[in-house]
C-alpha positions in Angstrom: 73.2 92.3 95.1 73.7 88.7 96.1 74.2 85.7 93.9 73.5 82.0 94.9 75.7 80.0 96.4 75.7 77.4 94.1 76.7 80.0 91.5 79.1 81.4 93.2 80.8 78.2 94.1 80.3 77.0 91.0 81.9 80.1 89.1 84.6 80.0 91.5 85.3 76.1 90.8 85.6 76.7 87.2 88.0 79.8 87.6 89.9 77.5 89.5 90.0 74.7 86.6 91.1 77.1 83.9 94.0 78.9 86.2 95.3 75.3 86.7 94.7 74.4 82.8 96.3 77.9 81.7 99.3 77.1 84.3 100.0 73.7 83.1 100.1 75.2 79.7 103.2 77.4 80.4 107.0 75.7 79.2 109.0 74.1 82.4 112.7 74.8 83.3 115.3 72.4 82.6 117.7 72.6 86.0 114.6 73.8 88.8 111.9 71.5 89.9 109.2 74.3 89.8 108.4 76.6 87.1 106.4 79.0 86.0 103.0 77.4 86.5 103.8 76.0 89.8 102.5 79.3 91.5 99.4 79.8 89.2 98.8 75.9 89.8 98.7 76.5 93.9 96.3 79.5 93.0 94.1 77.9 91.0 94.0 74.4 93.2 92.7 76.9 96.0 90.2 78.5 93.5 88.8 75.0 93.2 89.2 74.5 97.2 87.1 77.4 98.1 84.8 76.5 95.4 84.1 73.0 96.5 83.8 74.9 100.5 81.3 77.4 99.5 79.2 74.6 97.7 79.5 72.3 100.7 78.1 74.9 102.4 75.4 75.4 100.5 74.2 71.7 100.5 75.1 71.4 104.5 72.4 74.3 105.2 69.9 72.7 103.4 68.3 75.9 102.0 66.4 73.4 99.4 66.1 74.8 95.7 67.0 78.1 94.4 64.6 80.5 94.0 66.5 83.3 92.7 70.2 83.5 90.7 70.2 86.7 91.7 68.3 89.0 94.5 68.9 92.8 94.7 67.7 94.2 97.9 64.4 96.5 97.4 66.2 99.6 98.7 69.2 99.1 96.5 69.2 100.2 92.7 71.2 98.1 90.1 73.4 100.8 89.7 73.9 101.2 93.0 74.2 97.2 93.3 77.6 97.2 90.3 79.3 99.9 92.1 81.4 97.4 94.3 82.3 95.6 91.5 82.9 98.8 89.2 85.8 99.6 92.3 87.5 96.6 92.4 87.6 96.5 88.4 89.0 99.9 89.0 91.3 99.2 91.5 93.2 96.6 89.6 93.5 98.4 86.8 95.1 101.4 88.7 97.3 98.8 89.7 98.3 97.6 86.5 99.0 100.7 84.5 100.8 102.3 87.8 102.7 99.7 89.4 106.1 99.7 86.8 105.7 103.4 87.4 105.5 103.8 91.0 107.0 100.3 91.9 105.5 97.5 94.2 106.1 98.9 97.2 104.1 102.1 96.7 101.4 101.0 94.3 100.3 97.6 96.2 99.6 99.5 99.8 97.8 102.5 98.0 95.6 99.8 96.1 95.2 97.3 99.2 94.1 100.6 101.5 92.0 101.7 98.8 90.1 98.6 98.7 90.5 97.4 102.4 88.6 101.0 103.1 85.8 101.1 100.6 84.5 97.7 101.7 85.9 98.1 105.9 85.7 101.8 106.6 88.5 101.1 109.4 90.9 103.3 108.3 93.7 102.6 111.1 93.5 98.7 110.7 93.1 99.1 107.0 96.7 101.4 106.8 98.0 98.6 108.8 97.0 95.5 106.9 98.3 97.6 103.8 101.5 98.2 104.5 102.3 95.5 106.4 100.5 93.0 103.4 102.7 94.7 101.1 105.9 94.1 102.9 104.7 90.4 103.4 104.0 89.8 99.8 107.1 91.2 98.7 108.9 89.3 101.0 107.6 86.4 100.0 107.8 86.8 96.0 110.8 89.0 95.5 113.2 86.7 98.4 111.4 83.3 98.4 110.6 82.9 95.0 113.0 85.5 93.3 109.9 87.1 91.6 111.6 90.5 90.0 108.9 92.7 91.5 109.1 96.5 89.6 111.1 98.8 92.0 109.7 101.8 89.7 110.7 105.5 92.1 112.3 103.4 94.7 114.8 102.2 91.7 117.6 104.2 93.9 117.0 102.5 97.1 116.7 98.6 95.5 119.9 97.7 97.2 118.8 99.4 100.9 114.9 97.6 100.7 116.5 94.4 99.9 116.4 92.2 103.0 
């Protein structure tokens, strides 16, 4: 299943605008310069980025008009054509209602595998992006921007992981 560009770059651009409107929406600290809509800002500022590339993109190939929103391949059934999108819905949500349980560190690498191999089917380089994805975003939220990330079963080792 395959959307248009110009949807796609479209959807993505306005995704974009409402994480930056929702962001500038949240209350701002007194004492810091940044708060907590700066990160959904920077998010949502690349939404738009992206957006505005895949349209260019679009326009710079010169395909002319659309003739199709969508197109499904012949030898692909709808159902067959949602699934993708049925695992990533699934995906995050196994991430949500297991990540205060199992902590950060255990449920963002078992969710980033899962995904990286559904769509890759590299399971080596997949384990490895994981883990080492995992560490990277936690280092960069919990340290850089003193995120409190859940610990959940590594609780005990908090003080150990901390680097």
């Amino acid at each position: 299943m395959k959307f248009d560009d110009s949807i796609n770059g479209l959807l993505i651009i306005c995704l974009g605008g409402a994480v930056i409107f929702l962001a500038q929406q949240l209350p701002t600290l007194q004492f810091i310069d940044y708060g907590p809509g700066f990160m959904p800002t920077l998010i949502g500022i690349l939404l738009v980025i992206c957006g505005l590339s895949v349209l260019a993109k679009r326009i710079a190939l010169n395909e002319g008009k659309v003739s199709t929103w969508l197109r499904i391949d012949s030898d692909q059934s709808l159902s067959r054509a949602l699934l993708p999108i049925g695992f990533v819905i699934i995906a995050i949500l196994f991430y949500i209602f297991t990540v205060n349980v199992l902590g950060f560190l255990i449920t963002m690498p078992v969710t980033l595998f899962s995904l990286l191999f559904y769509f890759n089917r590299r399971p080596g380089r997949d384990i490895a992006i994981a883990v080492i994805g995992s560490v990277a975003f936690h280092s960069f939220f919990y340290q850089l921007m003193s995120v409190q990330l859940p610990w959940g079963l590594l609780t005990p080792f908090a003080g150990v992981l901390t680097w």
